[in-house]
LOROLUM-364924 format. One record per atom (N, C-alpha, C, CB): z, x, y; residue in one letter. Coordinates in steps of 0.001 Angstrom, whole numbers, plus 500000, padded with zeros to 6 digits. Glycine has a CB too. Layout:
ZXYA
...
# end
This chain:
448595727626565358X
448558729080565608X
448728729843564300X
449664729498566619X
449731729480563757X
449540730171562090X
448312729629561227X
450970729758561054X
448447728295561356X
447134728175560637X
445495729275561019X
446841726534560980X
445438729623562170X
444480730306562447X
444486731841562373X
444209729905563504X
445734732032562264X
445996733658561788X
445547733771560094X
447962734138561992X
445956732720559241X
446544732608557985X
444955732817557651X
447561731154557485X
444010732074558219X
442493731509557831X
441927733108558437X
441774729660558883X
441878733611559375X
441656735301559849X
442357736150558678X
442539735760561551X
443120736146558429X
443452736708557121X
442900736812555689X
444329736273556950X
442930735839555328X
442120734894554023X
440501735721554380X
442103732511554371X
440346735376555542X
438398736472555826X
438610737382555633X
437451736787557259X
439319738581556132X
439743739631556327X
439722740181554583X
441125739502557230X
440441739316554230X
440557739975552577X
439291739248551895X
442271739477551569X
438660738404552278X
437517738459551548X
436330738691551707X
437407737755551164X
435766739514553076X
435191740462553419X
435262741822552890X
435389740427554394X
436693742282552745X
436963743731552145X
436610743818550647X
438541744147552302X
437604742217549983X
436557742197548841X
435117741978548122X
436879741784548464X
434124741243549406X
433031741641549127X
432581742936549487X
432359740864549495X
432637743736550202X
432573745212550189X
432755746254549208X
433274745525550907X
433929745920548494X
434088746765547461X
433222746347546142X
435548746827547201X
432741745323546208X
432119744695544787X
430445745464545323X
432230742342544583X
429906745320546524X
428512745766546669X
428890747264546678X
427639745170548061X
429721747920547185X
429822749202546725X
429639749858545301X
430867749443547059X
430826749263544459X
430541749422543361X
429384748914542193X
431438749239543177X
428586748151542715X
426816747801542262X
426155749188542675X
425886746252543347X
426236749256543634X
425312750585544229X
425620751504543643X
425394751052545618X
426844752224543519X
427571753208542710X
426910753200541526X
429024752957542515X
427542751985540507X
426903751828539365X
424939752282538562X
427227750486539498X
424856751453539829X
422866751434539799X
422454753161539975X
421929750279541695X
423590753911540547X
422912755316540570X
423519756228539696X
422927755958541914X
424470755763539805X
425512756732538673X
425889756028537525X
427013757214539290X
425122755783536737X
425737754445535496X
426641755417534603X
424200753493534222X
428063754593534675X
429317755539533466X
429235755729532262X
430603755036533245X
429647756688531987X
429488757387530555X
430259756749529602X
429901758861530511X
429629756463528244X
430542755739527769X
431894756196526706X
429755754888527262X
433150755614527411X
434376755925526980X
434189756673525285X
435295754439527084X
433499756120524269X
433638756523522945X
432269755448522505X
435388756242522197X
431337756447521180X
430469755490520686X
430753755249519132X
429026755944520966X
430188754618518238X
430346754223517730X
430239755045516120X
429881753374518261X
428985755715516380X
429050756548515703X
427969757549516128X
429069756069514525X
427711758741515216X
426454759851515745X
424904759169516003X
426202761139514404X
424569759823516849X
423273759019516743X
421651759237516179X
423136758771517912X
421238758535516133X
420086759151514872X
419644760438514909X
418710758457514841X
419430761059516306X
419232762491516574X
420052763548516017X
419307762670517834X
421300762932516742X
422118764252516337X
422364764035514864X
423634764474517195X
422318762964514006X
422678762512512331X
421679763536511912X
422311760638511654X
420758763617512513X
419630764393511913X
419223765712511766X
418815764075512334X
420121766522512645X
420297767417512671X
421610768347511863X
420123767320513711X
421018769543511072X
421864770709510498X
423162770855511201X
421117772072510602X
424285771419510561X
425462771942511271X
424727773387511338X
427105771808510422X
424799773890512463X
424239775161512798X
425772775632513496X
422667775102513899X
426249777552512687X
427169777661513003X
427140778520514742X
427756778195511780X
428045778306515251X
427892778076517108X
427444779732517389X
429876777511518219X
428000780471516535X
427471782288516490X
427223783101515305X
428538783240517091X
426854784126515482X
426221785190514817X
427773785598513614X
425611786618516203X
428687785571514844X
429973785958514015X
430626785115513051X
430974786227514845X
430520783723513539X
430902782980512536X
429796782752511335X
431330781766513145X
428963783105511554X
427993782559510365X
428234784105509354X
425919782152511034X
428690784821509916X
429097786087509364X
430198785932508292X
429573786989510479X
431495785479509369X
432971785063507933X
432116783500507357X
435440784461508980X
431791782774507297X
431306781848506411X
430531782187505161X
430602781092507097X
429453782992505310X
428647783973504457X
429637784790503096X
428026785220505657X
430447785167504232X
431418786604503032X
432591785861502537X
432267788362504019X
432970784539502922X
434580783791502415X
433247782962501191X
435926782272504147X
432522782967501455X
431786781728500171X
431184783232499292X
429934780137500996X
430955783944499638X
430186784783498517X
431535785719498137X
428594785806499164X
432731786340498395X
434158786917497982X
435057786296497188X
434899787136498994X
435247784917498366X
436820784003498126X
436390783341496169X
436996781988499884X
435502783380495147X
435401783113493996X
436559784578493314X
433629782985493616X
436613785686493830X
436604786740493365X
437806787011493595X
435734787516493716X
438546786136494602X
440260786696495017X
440770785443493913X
441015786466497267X
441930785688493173X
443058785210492304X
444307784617493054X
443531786383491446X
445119784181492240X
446091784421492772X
447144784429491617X
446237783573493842X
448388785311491745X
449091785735490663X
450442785157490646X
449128787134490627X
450478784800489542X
452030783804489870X
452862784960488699X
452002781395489161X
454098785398488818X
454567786588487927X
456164785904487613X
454543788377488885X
456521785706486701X
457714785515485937X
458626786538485864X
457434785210484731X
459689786625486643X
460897787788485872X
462239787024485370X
461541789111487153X
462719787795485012X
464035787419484655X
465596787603485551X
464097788117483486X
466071787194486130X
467614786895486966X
468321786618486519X
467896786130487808X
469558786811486669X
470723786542485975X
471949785719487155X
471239788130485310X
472519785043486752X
473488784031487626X
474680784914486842X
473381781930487346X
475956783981488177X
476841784549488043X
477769784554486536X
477341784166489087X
477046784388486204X
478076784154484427X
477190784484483713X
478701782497483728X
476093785749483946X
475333786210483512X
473839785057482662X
476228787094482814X
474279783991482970X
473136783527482437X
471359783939482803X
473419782246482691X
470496783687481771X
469175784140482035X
468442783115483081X
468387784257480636X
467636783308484051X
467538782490484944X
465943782722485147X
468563782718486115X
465113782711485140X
463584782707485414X
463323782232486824X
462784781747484383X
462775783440487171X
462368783277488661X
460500783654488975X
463504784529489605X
459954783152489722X
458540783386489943X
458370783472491311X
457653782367489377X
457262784262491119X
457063785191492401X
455554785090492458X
457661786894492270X
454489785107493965X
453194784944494046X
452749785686494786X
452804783913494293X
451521785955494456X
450048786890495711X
449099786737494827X
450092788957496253X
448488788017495873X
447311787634495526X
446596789354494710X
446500786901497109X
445328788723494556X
444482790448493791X
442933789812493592X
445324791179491595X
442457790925493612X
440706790595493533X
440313791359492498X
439689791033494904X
439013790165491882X
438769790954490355X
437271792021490492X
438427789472488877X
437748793404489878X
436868794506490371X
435831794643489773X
437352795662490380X
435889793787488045X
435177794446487451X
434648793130486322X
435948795818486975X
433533793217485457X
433513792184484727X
434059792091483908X
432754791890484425X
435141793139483587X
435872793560482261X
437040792679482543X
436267795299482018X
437445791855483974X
438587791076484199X
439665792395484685X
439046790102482697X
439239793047485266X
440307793899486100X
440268793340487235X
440100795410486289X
442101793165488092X
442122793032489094X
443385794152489787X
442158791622489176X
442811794253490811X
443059795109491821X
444442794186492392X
441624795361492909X
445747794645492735X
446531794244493496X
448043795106493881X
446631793056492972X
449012794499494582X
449828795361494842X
451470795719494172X
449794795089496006X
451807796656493387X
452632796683492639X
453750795556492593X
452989797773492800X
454274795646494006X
455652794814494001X
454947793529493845X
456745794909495456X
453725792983493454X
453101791678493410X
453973791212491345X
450718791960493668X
453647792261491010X
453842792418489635X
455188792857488947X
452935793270489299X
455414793961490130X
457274794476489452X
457964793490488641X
458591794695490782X
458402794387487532X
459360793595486626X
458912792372486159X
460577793310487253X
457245791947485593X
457289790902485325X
457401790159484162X
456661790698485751X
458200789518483548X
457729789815481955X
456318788504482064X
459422789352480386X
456130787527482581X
454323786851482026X
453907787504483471X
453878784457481782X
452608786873483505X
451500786802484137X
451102785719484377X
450697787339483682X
450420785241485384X
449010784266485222X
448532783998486235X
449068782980484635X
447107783889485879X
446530783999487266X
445406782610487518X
445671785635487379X
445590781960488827X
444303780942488939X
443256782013489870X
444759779155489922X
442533781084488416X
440783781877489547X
440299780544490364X
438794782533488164X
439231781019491006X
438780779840491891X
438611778926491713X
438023779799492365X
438188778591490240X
437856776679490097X
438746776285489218X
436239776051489423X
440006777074489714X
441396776481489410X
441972776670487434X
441159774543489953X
441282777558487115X
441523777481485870X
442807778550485667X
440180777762485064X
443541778852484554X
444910779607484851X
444918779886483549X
446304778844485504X
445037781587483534X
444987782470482225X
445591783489482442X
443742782877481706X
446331783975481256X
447145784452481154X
446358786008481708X
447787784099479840X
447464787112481829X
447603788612482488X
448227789106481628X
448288788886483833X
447777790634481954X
448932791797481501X
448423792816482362X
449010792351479748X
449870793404482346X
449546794851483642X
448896796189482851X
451391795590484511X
448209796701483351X
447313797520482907X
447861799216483331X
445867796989483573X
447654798859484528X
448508800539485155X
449325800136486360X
447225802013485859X
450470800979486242X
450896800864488131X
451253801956489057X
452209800045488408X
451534801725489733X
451624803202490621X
452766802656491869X
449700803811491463X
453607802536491919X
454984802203492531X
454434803414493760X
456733802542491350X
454394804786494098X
453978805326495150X
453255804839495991X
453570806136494946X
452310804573495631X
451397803533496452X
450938802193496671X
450618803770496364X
451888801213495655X
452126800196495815X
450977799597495058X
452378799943497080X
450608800064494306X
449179799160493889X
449170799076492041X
447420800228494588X
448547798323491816X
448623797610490547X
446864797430489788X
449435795969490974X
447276797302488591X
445999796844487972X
446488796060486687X
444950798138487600X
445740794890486565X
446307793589485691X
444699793498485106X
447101791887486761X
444661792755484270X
443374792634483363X
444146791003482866X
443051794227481838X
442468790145482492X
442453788858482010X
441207788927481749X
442903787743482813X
441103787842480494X
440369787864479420X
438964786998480154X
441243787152478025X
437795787201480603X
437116786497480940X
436623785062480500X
436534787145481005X
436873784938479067X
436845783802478236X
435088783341478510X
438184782552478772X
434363783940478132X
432955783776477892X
432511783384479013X
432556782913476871X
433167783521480271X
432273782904481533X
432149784814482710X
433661780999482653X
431285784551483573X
430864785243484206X
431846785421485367X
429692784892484378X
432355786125485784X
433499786619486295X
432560787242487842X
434397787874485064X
433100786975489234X
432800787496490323X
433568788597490861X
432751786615491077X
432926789414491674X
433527790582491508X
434013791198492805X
432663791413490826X
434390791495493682X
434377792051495025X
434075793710495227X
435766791703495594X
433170793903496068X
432647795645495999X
433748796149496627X
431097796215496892X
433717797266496092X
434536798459496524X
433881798952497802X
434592799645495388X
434437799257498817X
433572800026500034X
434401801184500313X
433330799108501530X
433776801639501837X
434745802921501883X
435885802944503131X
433748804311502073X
436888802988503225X
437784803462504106X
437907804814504758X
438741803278503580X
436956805291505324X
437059806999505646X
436287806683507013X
436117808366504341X
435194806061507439X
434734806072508741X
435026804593509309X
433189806503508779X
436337804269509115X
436904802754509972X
437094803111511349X
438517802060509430X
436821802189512026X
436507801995513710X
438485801105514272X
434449800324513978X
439097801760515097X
440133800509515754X
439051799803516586X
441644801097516892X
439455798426516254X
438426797344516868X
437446796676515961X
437560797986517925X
437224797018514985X
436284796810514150X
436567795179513370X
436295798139513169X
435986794745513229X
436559792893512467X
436698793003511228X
435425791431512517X
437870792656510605X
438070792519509270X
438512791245508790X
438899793418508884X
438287790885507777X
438603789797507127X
439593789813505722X
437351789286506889X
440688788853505750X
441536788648504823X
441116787703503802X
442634788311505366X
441468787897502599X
441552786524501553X
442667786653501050X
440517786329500332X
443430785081500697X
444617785213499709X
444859783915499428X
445930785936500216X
446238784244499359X
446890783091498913X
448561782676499760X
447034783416497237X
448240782683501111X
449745782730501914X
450600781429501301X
449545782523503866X
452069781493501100X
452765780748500706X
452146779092499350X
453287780528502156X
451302779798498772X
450992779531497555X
449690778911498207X
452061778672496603X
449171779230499277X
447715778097499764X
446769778810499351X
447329777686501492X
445660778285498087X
444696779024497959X
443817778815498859X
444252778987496904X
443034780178498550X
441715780568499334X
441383780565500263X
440934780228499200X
442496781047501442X
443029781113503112X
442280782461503729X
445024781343503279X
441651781768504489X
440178782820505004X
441123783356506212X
438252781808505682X
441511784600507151X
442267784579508518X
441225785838509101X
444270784974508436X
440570785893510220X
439922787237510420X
440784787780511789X
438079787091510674X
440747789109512129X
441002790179513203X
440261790846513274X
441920790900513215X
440861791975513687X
440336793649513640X
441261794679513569X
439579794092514869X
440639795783513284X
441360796449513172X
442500797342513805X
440850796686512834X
443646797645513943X
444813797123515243X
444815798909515304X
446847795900514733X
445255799467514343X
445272800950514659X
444814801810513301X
446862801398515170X
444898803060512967X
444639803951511598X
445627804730511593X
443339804824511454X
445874805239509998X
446398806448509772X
448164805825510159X
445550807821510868X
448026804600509851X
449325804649510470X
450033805102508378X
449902802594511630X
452174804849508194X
452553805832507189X
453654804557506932X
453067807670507669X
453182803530506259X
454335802632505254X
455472803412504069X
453297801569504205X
456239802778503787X
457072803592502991X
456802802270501703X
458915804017503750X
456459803178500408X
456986801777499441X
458012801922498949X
456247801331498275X
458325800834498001X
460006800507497183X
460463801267496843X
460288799795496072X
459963802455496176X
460378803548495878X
460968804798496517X
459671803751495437X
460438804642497858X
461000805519499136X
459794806129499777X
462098806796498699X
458560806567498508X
457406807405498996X
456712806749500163X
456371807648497862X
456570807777500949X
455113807371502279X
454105806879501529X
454272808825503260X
452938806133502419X
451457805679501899X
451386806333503105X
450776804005501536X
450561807116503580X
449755807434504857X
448345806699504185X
449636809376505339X
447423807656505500X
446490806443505848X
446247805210506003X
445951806387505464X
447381804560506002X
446925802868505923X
446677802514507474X
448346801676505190X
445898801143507236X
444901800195507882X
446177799821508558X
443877798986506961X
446226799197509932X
446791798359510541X
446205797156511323X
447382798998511146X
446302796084511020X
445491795019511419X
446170794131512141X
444905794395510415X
445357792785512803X
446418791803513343X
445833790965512634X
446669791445514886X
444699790400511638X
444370789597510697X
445703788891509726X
443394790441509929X
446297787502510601X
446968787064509666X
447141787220508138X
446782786228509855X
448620787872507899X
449253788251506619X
450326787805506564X
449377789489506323X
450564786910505334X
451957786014504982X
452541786054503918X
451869784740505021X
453348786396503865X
453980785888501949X
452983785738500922X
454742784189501767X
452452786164500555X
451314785418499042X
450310785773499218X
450975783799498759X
449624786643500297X
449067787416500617X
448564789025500061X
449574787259501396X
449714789392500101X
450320790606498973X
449069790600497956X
452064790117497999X
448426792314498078X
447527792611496879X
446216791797497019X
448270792231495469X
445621790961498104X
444244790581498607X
443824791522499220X
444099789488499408X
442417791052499397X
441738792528499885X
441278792309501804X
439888792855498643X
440854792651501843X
440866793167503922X
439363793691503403X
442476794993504928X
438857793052503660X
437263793453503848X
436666793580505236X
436371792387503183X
435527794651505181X
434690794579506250X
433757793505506609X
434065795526506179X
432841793375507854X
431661792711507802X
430682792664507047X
431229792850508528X
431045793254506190X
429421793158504803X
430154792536503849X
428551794936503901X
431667792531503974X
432025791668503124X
432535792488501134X
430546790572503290X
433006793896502501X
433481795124500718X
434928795097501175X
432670797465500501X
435592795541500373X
437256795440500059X
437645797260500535X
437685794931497837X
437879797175501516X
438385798603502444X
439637798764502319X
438187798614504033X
440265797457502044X
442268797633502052X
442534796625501404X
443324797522503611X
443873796963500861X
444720795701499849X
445874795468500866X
445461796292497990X
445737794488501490X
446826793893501881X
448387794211501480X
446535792771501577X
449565794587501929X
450724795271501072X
451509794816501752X
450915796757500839X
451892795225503464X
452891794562504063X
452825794122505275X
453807795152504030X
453709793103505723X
453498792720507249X
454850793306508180X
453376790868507382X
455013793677509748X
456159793639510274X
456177792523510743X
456469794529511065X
457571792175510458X
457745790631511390X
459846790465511247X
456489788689510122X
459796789905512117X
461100789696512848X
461712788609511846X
460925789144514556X
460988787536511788X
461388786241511593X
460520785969509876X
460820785153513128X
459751786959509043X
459618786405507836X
457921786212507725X
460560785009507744X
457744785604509173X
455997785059509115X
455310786228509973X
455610783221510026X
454018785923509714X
452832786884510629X
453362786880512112X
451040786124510642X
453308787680512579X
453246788255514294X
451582789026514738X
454732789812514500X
451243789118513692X
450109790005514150X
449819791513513447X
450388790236515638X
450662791954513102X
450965793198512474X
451055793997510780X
452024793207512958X
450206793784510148X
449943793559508674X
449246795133508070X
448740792075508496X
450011795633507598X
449595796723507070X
448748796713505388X
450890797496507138X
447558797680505250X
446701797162503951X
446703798780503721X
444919796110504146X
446665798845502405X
446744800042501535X
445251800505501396X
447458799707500052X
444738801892501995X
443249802158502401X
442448802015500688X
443067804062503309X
441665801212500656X
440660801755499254X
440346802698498621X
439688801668499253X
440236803737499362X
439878805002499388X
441083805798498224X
439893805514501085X
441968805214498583X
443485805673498303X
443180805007496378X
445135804543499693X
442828803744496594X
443227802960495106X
441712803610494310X
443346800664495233X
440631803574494678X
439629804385493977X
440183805785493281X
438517804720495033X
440852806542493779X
441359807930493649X
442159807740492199X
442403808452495063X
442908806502491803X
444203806378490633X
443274805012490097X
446334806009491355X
442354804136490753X
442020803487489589X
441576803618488223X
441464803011489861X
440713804635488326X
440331804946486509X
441776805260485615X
439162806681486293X
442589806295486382X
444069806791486113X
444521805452485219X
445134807096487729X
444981804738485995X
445714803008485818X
444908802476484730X
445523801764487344X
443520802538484440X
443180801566483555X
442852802745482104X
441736800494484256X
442706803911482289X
442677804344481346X
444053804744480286X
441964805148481736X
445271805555481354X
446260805750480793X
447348804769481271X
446499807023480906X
447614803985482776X
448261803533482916X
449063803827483608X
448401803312482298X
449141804639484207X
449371805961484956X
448744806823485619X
449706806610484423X
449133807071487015X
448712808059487986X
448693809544487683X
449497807903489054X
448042810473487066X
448192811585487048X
448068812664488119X
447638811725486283X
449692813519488555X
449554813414489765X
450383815009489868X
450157811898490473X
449848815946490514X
449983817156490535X
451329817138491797X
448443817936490814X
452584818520491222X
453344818339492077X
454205819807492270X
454063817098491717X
455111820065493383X
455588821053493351X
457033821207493477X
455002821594494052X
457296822073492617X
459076822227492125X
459249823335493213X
459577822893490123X
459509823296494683X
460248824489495342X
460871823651496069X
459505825693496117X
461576824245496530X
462745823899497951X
462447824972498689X
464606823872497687X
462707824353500199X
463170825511501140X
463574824613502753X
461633826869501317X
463404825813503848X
463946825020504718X
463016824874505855X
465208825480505073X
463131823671507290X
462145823979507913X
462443825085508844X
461658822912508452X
461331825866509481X
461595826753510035X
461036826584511398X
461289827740509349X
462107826604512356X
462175825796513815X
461932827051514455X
463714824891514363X
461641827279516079X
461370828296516725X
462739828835517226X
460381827989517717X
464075827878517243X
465502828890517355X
465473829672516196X
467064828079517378X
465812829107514526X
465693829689513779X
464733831190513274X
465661828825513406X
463685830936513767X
462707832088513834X
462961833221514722X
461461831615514207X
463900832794515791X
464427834139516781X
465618834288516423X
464449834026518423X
466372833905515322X
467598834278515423X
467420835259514032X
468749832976515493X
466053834807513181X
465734835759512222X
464963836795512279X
465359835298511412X
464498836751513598X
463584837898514029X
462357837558513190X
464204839488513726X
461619836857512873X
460279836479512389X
459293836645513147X
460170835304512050X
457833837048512784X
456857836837513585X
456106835388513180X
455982838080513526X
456546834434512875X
456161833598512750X
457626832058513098X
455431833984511433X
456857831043514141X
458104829900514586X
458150828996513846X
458060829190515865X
456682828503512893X
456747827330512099X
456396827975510701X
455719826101512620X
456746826701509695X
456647826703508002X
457566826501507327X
456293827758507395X
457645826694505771X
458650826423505180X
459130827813504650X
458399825372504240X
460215828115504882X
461179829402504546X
461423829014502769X
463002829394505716X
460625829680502035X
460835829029500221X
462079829413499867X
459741829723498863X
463174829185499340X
464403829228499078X
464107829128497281X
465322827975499964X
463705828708496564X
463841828854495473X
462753828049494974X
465062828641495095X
462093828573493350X
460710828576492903X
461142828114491349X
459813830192493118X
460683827524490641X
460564827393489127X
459880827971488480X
460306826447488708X
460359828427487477X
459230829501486706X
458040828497486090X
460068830524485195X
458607827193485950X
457079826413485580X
456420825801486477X
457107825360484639X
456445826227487866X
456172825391488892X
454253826261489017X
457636825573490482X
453240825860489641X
452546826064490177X
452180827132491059X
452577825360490392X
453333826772492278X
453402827586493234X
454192829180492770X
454121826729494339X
455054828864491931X
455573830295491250X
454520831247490667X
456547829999490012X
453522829958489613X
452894830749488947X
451478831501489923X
452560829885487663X
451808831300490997X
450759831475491728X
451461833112492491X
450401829924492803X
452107833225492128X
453147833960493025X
454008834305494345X
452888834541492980X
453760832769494542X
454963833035495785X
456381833326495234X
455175831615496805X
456996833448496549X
458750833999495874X
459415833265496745X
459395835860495983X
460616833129496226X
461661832281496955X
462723833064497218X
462143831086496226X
463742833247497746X
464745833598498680X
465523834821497468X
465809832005499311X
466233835608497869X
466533836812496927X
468275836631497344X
465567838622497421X
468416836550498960X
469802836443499206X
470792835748499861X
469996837145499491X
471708834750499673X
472278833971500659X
472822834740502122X
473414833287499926X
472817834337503093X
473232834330504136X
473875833082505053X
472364834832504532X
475060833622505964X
475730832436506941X
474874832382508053X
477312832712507507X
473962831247508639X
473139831389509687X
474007830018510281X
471314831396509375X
474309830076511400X
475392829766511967X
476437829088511265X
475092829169512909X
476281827526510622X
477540827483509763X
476997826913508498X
478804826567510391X
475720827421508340X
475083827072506932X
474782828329506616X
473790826064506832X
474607827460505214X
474710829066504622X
472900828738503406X
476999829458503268X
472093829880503795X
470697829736503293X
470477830625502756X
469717829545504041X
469518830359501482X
468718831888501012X
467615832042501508X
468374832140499566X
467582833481502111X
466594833464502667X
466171834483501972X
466584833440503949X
464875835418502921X
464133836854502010X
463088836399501397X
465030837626500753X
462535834813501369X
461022834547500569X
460175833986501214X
460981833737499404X
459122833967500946X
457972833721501581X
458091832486502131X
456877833836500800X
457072832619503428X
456780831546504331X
455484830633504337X
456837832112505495X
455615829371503794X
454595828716503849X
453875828190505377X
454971827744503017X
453079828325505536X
452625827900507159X
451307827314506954X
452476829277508362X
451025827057505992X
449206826293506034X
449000825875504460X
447573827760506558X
448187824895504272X
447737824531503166X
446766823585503160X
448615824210502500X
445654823897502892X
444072823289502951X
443772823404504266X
443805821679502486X
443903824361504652X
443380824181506607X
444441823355507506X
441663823042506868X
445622823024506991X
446322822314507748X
447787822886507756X
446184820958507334X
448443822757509306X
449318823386509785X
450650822663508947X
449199823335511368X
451409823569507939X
453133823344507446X
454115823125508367X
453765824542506761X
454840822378508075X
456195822741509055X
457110822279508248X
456376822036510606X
457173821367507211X
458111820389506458X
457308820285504942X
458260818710507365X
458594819886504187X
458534819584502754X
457430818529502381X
459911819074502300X
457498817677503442X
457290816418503677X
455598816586503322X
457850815886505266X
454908817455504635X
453920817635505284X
453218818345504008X
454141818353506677X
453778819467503261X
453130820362502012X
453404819035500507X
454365822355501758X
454038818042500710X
453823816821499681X
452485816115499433X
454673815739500093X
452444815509501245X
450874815266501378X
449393815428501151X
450763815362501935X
449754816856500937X
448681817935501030X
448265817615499628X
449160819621501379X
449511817718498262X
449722817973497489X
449053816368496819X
451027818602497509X
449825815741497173X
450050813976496614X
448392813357496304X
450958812728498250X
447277814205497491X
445833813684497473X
445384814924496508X
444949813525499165X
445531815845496175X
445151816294495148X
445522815981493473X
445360817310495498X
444924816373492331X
444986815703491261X
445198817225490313X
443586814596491028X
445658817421489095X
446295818055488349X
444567819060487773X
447367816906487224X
444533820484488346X
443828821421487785X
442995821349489569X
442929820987486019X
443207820924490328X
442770820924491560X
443069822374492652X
443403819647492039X
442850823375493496X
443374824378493997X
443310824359495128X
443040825322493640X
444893824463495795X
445048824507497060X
445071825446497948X
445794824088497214X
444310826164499068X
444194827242499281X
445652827248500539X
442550827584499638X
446921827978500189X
448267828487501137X
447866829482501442X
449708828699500611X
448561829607502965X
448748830692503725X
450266830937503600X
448221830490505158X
450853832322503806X
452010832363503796X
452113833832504254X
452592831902502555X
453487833967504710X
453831835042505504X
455019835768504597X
454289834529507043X
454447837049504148X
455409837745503709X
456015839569503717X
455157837314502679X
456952839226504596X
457510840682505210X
456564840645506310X
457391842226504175X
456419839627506972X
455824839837508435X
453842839800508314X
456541841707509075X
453655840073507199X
452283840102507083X
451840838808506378X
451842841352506356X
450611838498506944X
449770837043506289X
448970837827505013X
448345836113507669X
449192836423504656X
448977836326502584X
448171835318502435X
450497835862501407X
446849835437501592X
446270833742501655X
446581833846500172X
444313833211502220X
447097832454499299X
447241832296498014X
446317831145497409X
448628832087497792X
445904831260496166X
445219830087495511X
446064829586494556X
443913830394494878X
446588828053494518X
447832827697493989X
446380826631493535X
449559827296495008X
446625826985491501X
446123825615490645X
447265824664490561X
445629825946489014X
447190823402490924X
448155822423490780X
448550822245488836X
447397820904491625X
449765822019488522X
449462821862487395X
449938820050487474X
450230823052486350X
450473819514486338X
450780817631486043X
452275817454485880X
449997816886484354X
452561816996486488X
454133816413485858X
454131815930484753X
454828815331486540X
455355816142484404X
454880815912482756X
456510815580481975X
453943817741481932X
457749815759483472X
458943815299482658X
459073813833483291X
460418816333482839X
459804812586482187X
460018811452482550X
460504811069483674X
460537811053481874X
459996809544484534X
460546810031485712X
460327810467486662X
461006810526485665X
459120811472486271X
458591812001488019X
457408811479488135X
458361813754488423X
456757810391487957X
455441809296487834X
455444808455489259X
455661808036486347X
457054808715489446X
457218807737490713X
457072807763491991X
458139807398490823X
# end
């Protein structure tokens, strides 16, 4: 009796296993499997071009091989001192792009601050010495010069920053944490946004991008799709040290305006105004009985200032206006170039994009009646105010 179960069994399983073996023939014969891995490409595909997969990529491939010769990277020497005052040499890196065949490069001040050498590798790795040419600490930007040494020098175009699109694709070159020739693309994240540099001054207009920006980066250029230099790379926000996405570039537009400045004298020549006063809020304006709620209330004028010589007036008499005490009685600034005053700040701006013999057309309110004035900017000219 077991023997005849045991032998029904033994069929049983080798019936099921011939079943599964003619199954899997049939299977096979119609569906033959793909094979796990081959050996190598095959004559077809060996034979064929790398063709890039889009329009866009064949785009950054095009502009990183015809630019990335033209971005540097700057290695800068200063001097530190340890605690027992010893001299200590410290080096610092970014990046800058060369503008011109004369060996000018374009980059960003604090790339250079305080350096006593220079040196820069160009693309096929060769390393020659620098010197700073002009700087401009306000706006963060720099100009360094190197000796071309009888070879032909590549150059990156200048383009324009005035009709930029948010959304638009831009492309980075540099040198993040000493890696040359690091291609990263985005777009453009917002405009007009207002960095502060080392010095304290605003940059308005700058670029805001999410185009990876890192350490060593600093003073590369942010080019468009044609592959022109629209922004210098300057700073990133980030929490933790590295890129998040958020990389602010100093507009071109801005460094065209002081480049000749920088390479001719070395220096920004830069028209400015000696007044004080206060802002003038809409309580303040009813508690002074004004027909006017916004501008700057001028409190006091320099006889070598611009705006003096233009004849505005500044304040004649102190008064307690609630527990400050102001001069008031002088003219009210409320406009300058078509654009609405309210702050010191706001009539700087105005001021900061104009250049020395330039004329700014003010509005101003005095004894209740509107005044239009033509104020010639004149140059700073005592040590010190360059900054």
């Amino acid at each position: 009796m077991i023997t005849l179960r045991l032998r029904t069994f033994v069929l049983i399983l080798g019936l099921a296993g011939l079943s599964a073996w003619a199954a899997g023939r049939l299977l096979t014969r119609y569906f033959p499997p793909e094979p796990f891995f081959t050996e190598g490409p095959s004559a077809a595909a060996a034979d064929k071009p790398y063709l890039p997969a889009t329009q866009d990529e064949a785009n950054s491939i095009e502009i990183y091989q015809r630019v990335s010769p033209a971005v540097v990277n700057i290695t800068s020497t200063t001097v530190d001192f340890d605690f027992f005052f010893n001299a200590m040499p410290k080096q610092g890196s970014g990046s800058g792009a060369i503008i011109d065949r004369q060996g000018h490069i374009l980059t960003n001040y604090h790339v250079v601050e305080g350096a006593r050498t220079l040196e820069v590798t160009l693309s096929d790795k060769r390393k020659v010495k620098a010197k700073i040419i002009g700087a401009d600490p306000s706006n963060d930007l720099a100009v360094i010069q190197i000796e071309p040494g009888g070879k032909p020098l590549s150059i990156v175009r200048l383009g324009s920053s005035s009709n930029l699109q948010v959304g638009q694709k831009v492309l980075a070159i540099g040198n993040p944490f000493g890696l040359e020739g690091t291609l990263t693309t985005g777009v453009i994240s917002s405009l007009r946004r207002s960095i502060r540099a080392e010095n304290g001054k605003l940059i308005d207009d700058v670029i805001q991008t999410d185009a990876a920006i890192n350490p060593g980066n600093s003073g590369g250029p942010l080019l468009n799709a044609y592959g022109e230099l629209i922004g210098i790379n300057s700073q990133i926000f980030s929490t933790s040290g590295g890129n998040i996405g958020i990389g602010f570039a100093v507009p071109v537009n801005t460094a065209k305006t002081i480049i000749p400045d920088l390479i001719s004298e070395g220096r920004v020549r830069r028209a400015y105004a000696r007044l004080s006063g206060y802002e003038l809020t809409p309580e303040l304006a009813e508690a002074l009985e004004l027909s006017v709620n916004h501008g700057i209330l001028v409190a006091r004028t320099q006889p070598d200032d611009s705006f003096a010589q233009a004849g505005i007036r500044g304040g004649r008499q102190t008064y307690l206006v609630g527990n400050s005490l102001m001069i008031l009685g002088g003219d009210i600034i409320v406009e300058a170039d078509g654009q609405p005053i309210r702050t010191m700040a706001e009539l700087d701006r105005v001021i900061e994009k104009k250049r020395p013999g330039d004329v700014v057309n003010v509005k101003i309110y005095r004894q209740g009646r509107e005044t239009a004035v033509r104020v010639t900017l004149i140059e700073r000219t005592r040590p010190g105010q360059f900054l």
